[in-house]
mmCIF file of the N, C-alpha and C atoms, coordinates in Angstrom:
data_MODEL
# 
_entry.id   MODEL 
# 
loop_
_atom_site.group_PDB 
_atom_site.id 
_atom_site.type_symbol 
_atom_site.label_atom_id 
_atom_site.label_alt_id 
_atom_site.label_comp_id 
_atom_site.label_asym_id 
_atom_site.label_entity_id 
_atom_site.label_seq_id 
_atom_site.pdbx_PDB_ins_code 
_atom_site.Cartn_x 
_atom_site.Cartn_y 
_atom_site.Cartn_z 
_atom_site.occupancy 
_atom_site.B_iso_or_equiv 
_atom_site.pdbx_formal_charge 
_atom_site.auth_seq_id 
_atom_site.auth_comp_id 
_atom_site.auth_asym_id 
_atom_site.auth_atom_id 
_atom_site.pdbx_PDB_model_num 
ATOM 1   N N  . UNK A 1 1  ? 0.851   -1.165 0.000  1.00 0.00 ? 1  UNK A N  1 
ATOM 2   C CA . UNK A 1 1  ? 0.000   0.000  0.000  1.00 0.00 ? 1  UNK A CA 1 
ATOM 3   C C  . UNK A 1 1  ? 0.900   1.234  0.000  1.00 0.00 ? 1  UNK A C  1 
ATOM 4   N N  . UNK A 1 2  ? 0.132   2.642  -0.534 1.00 0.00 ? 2  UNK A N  1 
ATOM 5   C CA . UNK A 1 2  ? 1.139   3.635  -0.884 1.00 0.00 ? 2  UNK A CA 1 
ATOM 6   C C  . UNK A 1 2  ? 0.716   4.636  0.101  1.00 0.00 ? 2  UNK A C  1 
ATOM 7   N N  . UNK A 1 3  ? 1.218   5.531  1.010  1.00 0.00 ? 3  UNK A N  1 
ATOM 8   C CA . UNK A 1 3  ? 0.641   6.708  1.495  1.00 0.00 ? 3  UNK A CA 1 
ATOM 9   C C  . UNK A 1 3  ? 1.793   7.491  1.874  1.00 0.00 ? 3  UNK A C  1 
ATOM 10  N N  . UNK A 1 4  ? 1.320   8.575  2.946  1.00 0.00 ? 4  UNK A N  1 
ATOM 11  C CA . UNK A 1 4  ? 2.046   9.914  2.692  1.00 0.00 ? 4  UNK A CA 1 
ATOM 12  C C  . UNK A 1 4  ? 2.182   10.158 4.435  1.00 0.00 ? 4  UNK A C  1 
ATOM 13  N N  . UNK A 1 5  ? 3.365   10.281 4.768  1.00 0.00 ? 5  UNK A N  1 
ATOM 14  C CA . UNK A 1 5  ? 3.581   10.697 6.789  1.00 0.00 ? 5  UNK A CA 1 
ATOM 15  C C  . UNK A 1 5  ? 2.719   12.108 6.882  1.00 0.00 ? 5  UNK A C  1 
ATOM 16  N N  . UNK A 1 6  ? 1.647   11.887 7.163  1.00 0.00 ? 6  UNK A N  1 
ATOM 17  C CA . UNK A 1 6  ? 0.852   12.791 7.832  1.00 0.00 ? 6  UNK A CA 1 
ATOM 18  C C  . UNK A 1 6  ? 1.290   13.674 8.737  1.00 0.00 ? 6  UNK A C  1 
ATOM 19  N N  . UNK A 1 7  ? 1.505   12.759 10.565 1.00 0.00 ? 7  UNK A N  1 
ATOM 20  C CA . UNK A 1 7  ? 1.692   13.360 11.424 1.00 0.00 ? 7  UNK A CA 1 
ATOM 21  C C  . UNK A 1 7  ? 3.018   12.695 11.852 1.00 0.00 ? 7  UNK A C  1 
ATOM 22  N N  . UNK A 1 8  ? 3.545   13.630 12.725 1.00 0.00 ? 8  UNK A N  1 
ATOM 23  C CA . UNK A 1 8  ? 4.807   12.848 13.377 1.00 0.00 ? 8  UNK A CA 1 
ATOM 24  C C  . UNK A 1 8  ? 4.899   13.375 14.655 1.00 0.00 ? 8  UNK A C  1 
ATOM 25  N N  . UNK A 1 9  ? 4.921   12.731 15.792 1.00 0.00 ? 9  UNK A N  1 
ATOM 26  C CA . UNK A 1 9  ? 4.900   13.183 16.889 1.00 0.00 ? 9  UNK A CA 1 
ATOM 27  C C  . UNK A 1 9  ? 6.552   13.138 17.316 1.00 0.00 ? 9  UNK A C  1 
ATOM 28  N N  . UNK A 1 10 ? 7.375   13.143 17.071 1.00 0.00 ? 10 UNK A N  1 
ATOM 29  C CA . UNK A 1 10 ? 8.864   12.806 16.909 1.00 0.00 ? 10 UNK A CA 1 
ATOM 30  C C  . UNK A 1 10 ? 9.372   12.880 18.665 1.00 0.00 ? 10 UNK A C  1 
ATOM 31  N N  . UNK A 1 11 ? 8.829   13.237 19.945 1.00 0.00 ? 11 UNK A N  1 
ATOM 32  C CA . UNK A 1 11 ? 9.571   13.233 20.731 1.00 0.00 ? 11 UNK A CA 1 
ATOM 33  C C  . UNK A 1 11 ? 9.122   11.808 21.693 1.00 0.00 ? 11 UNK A C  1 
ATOM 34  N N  . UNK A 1 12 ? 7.795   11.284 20.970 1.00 0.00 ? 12 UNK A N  1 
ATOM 35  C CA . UNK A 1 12 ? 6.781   9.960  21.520 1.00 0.00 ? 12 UNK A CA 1 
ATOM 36  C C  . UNK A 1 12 ? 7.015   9.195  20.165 1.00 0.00 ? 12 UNK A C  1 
ATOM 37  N N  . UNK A 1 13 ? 7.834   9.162  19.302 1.00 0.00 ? 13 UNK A N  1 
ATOM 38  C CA . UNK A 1 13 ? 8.288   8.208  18.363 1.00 0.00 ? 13 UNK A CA 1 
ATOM 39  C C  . UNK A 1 13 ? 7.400   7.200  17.588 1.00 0.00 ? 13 UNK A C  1 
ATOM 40  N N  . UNK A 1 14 ? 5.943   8.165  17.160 1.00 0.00 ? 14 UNK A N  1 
ATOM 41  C CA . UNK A 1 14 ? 5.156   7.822  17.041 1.00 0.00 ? 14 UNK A CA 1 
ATOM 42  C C  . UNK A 1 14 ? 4.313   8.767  15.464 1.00 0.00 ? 14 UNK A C  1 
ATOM 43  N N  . UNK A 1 15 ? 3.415   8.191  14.450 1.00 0.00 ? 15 UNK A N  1 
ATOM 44  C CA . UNK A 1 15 ? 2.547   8.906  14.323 1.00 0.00 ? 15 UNK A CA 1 
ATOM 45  C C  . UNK A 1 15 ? 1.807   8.437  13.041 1.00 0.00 ? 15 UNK A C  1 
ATOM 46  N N  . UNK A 1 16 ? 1.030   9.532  11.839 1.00 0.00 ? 16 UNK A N  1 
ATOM 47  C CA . UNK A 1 16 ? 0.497   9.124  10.918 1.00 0.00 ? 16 UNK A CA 1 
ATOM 48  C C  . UNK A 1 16 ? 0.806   9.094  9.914  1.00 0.00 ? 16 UNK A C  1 
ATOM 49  N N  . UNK A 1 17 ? -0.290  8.066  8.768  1.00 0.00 ? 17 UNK A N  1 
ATOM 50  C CA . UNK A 1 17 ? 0.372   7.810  7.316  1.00 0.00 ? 17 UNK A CA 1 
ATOM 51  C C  . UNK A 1 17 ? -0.895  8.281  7.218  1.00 0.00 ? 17 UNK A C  1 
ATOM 52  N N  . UNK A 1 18 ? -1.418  8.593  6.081  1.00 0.00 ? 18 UNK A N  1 
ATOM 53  C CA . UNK A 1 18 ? -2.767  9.226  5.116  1.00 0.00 ? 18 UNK A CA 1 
ATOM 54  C C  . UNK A 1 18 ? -2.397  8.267  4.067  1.00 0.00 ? 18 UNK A C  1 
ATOM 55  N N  . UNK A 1 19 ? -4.031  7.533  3.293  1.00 0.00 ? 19 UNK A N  1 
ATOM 56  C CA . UNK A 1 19 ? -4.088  6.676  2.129  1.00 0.00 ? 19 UNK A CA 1 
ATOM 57  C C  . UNK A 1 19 ? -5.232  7.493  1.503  1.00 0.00 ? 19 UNK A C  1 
ATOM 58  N N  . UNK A 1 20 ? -5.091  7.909  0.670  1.00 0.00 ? 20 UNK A N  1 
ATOM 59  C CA . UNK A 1 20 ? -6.321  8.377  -0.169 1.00 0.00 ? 20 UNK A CA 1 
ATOM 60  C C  . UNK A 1 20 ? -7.885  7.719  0.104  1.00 0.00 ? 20 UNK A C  1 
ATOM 61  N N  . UNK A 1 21 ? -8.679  8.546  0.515  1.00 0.00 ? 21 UNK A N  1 
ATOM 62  C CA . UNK A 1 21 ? -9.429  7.488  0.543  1.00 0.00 ? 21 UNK A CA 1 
ATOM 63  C C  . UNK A 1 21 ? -10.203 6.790  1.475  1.00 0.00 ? 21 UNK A C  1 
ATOM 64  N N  . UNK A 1 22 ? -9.075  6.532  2.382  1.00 0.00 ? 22 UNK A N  1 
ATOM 65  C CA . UNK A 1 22 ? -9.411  5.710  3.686  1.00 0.00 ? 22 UNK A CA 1 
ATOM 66  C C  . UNK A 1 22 ? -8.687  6.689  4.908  1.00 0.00 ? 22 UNK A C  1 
ATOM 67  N N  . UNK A 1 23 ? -9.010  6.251  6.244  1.00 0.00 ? 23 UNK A N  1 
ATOM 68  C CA . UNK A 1 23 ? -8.804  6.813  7.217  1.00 0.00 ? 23 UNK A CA 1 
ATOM 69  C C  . UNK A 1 23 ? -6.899  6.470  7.626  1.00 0.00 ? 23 UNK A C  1 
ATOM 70  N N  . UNK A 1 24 ? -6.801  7.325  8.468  1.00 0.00 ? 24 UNK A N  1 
ATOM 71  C CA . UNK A 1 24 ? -5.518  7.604  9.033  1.00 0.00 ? 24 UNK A CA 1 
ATOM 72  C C  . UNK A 1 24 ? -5.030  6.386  9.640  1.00 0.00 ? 24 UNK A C  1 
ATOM 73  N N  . UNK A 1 25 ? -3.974  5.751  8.965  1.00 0.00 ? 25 UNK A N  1 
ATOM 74  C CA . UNK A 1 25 ? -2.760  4.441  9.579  1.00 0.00 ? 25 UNK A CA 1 
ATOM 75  C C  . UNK A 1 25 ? -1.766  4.910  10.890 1.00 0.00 ? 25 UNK A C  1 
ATOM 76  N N  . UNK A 1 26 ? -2.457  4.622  12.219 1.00 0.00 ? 26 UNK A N  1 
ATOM 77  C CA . UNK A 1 26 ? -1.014  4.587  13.023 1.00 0.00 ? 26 UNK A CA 1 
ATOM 78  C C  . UNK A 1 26 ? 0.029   4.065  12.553 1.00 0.00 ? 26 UNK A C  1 
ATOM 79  N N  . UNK A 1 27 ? 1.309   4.375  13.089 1.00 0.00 ? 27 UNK A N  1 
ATOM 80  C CA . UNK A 1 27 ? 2.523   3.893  12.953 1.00 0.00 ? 27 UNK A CA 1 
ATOM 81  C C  . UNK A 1 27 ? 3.679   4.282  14.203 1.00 0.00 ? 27 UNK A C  1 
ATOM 82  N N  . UNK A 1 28 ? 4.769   3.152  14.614 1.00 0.00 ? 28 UNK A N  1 
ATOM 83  C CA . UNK A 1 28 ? 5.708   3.131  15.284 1.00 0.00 ? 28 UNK A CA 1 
ATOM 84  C C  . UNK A 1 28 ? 6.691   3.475  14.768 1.00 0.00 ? 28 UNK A C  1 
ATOM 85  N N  . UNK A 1 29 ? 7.976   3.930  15.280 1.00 0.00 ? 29 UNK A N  1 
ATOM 86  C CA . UNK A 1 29 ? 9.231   3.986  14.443 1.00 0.00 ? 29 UNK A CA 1 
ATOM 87  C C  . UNK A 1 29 ? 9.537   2.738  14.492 1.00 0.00 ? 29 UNK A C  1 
ATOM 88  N N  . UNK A 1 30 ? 9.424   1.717  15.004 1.00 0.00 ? 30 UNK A N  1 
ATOM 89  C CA . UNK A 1 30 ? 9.962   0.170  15.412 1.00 0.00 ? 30 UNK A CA 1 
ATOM 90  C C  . UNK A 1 30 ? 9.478   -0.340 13.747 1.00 0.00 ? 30 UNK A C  1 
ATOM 91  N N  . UNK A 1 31 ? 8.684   0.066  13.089 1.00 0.00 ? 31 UNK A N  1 
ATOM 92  C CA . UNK A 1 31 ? 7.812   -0.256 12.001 1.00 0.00 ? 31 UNK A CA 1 
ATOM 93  C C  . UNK A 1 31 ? 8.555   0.025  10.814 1.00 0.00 ? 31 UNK A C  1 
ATOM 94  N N  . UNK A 1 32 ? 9.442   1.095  10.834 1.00 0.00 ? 32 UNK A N  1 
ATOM 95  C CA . UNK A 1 32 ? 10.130  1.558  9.668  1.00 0.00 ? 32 UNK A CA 1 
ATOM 96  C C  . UNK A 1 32 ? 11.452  0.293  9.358  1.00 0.00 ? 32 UNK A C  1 
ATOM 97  N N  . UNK A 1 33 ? 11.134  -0.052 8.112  1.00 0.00 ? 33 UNK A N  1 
ATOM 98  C CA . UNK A 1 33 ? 12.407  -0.726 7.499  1.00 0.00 ? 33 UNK A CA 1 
ATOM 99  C C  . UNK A 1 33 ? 13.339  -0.806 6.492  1.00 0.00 ? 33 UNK A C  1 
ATOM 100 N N  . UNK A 1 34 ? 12.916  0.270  5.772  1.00 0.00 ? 34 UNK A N  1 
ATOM 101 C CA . UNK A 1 34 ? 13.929  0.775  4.822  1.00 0.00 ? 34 UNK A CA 1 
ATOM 102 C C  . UNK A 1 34 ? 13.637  2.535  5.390  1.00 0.00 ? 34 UNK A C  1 
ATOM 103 N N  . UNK A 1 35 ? 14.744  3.361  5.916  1.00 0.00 ? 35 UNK A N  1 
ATOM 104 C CA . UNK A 1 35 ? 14.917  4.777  6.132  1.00 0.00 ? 35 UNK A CA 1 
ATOM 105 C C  . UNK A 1 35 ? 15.061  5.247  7.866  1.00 0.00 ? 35 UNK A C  1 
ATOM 106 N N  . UNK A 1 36 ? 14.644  6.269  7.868  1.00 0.00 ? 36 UNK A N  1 
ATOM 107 C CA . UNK A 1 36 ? 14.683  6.224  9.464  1.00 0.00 ? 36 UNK A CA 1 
ATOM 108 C C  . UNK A 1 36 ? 14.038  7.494  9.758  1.00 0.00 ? 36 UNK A C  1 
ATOM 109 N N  . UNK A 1 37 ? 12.993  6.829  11.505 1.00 0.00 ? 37 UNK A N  1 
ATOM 110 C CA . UNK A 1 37 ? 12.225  7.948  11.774 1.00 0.00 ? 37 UNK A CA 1 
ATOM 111 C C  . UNK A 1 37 ? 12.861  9.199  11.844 1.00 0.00 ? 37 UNK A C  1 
ATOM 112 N N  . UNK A 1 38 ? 13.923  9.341  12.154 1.00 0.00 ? 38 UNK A N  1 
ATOM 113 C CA . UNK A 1 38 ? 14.767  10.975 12.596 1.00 0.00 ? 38 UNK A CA 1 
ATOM 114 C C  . UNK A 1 38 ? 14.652  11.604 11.458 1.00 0.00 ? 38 UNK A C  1 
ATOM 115 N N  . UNK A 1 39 ? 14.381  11.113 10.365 1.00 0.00 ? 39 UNK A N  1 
ATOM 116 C CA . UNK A 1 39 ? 14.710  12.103 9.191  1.00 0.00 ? 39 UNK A CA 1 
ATOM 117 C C  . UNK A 1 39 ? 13.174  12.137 7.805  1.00 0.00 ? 39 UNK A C  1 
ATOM 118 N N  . UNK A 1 40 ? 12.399  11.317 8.831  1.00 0.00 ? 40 UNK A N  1 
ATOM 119 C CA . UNK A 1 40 ? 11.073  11.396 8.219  1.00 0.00 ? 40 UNK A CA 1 
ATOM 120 C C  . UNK A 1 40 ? 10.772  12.508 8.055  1.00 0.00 ? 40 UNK A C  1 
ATOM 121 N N  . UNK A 1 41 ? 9.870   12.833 7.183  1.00 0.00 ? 41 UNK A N  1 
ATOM 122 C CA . UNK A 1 41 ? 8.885   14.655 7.291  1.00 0.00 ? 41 UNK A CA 1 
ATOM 123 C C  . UNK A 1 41 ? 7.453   14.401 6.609  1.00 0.00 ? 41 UNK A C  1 
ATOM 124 N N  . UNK A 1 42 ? 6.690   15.359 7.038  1.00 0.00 ? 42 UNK A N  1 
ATOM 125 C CA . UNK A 1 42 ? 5.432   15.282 6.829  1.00 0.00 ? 42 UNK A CA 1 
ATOM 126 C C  . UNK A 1 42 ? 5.193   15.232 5.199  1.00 0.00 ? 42 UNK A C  1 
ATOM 127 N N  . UNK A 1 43 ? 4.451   14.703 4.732  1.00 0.00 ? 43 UNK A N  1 
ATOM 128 C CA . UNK A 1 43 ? 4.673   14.462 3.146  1.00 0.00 ? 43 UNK A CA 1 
ATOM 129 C C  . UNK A 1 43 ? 5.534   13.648 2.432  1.00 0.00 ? 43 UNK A C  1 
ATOM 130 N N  . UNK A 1 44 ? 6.544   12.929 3.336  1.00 0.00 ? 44 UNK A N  1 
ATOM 131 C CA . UNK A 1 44 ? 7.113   12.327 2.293  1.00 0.00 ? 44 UNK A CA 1 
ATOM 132 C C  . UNK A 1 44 ? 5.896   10.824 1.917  1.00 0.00 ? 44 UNK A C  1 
ATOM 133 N N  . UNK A 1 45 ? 6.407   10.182 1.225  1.00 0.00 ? 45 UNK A N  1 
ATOM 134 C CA . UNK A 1 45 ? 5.602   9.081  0.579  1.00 0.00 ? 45 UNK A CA 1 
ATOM 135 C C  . UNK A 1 45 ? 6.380   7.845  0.960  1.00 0.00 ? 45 UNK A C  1 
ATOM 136 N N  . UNK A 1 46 ? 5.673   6.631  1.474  1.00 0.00 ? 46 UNK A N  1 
ATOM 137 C CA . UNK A 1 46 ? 5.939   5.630  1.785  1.00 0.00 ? 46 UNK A CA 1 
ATOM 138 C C  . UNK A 1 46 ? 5.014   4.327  1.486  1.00 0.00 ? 46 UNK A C  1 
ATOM 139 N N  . UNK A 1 47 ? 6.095   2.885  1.514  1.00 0.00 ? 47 UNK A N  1 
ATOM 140 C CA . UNK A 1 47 ? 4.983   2.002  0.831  1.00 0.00 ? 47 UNK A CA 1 
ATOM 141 C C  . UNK A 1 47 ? 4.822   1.614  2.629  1.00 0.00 ? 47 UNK A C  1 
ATOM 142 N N  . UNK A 1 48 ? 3.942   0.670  2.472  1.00 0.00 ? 48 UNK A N  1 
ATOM 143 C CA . UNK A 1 48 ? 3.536   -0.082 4.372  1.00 0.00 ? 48 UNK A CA 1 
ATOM 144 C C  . UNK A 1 48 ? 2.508   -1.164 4.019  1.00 0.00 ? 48 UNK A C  1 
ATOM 145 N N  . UNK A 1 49 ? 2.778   -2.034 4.845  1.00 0.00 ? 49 UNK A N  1 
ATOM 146 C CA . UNK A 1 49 ? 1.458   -2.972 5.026  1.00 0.00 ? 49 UNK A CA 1 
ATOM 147 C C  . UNK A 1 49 ? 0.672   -2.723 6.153  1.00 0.00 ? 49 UNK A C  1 
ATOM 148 N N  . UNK A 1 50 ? -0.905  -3.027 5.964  1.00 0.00 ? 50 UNK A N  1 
ATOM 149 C CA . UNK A 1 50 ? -1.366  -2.827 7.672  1.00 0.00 ? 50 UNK A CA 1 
ATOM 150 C C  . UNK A 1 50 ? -1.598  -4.241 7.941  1.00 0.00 ? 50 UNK A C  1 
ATOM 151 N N  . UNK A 1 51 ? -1.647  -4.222 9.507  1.00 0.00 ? 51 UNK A N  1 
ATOM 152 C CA . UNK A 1 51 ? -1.610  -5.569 10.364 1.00 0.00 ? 51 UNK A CA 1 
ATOM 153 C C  . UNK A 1 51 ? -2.638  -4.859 11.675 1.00 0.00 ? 51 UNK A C  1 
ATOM 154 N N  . UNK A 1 52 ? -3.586  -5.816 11.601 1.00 0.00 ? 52 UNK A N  1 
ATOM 155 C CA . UNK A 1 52 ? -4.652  -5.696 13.093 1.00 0.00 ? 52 UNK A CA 1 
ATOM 156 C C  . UNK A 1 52 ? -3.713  -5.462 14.331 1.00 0.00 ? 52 UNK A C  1 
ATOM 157 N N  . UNK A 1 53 ? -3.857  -4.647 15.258 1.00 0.00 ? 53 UNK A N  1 
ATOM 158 C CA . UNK A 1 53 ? -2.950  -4.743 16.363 1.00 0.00 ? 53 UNK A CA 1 
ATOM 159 C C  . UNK A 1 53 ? -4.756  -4.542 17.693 1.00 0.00 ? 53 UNK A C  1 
ATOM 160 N N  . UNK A 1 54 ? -4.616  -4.658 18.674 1.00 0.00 ? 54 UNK A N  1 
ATOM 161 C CA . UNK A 1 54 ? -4.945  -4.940 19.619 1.00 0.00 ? 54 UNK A CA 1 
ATOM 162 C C  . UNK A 1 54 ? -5.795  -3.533 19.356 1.00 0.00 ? 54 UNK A C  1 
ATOM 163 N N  . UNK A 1 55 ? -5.407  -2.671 19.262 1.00 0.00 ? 55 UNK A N  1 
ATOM 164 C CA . UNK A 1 55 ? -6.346  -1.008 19.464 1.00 0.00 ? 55 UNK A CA 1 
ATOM 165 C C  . UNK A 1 55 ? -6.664  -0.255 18.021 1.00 0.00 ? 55 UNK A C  1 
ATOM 166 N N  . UNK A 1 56 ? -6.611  -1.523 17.048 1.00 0.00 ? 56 UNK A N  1 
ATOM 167 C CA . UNK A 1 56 ? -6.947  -0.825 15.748 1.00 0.00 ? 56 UNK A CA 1 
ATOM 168 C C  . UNK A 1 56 ? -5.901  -1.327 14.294 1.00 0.00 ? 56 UNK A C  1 
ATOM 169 N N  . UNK A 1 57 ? -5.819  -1.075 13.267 1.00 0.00 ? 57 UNK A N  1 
ATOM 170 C CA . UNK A 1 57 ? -5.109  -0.832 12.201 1.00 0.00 ? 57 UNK A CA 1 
ATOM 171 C C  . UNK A 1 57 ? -3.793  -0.176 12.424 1.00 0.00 ? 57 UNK A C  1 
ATOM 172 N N  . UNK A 1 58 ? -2.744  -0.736 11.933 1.00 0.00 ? 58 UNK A N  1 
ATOM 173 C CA . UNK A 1 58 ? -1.275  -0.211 12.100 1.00 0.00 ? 58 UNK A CA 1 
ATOM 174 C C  . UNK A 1 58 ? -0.545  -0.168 11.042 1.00 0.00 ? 58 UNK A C  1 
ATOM 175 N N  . UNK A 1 59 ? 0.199   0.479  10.727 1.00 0.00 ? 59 UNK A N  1 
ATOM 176 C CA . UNK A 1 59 ? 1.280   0.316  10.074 1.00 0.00 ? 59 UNK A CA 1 
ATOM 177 C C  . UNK A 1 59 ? 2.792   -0.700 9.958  1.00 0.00 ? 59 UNK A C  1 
ATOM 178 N N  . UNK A 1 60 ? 3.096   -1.579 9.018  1.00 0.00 ? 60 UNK A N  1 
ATOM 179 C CA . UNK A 1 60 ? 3.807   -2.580 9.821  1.00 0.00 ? 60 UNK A CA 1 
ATOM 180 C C  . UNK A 1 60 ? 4.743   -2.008 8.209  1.00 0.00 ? 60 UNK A C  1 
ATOM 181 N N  . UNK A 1 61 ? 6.047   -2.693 8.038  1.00 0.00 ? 61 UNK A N  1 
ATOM 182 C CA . UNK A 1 61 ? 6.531   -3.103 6.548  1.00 0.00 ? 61 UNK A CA 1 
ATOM 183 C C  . UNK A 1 61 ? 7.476   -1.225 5.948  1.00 0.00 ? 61 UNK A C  1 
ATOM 184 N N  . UNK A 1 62 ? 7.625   -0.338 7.217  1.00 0.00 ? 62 UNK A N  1 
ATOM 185 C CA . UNK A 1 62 ? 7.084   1.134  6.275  1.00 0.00 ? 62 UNK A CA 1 
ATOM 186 C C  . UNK A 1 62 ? 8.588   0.997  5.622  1.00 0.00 ? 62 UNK A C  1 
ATOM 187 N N  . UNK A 1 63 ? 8.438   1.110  4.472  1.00 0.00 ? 63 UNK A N  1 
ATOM 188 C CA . UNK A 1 63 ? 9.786   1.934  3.638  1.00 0.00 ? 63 UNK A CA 1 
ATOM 189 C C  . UNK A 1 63 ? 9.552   3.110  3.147  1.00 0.00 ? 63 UNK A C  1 
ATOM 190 N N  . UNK A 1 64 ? 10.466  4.027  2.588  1.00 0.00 ? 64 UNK A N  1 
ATOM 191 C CA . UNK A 1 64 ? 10.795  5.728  2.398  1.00 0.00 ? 64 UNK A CA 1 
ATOM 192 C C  . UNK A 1 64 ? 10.511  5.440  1.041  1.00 0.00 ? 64 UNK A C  1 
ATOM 193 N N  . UNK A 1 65 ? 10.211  6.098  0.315  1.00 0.00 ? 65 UNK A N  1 
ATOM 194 C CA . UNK A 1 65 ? 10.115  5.840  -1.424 1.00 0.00 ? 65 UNK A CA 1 
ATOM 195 C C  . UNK A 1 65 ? 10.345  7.398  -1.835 1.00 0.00 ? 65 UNK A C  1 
# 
């Protein structure tokens, strides 16, 4: 799946992806596997898979594109 870092909460290492379309993907930095959270920014574009987690839809798989 393709979307775009929404939000980044960068000091709770935490935040959002946007998919056209559909509602807002949490995400962990633990989640990123090609790039790195420190140098993420709002808008860039990333691929991700989602995976059910306990409190909703997540972000799992994220690479930088």
């Amino acid at each position: 799946m393709q979307g775009r870092v929404k939000k980044l909460v960068a000091d709770r290492g935490f935040g959002f992806l946007e998919v056209e379309g559909q509602k807002d993907v949490f995400f962990h930095r633990s989640a990123i596997v090609e790039g790195n959270f420190d140098t993420l920014r709002q808008g860039q574009g990333v691929t991700f898979e989602i995976e059910d987690s306990g409190r909703g839809p997540r972000a799992s798989n994220i690479k930088v594109v």
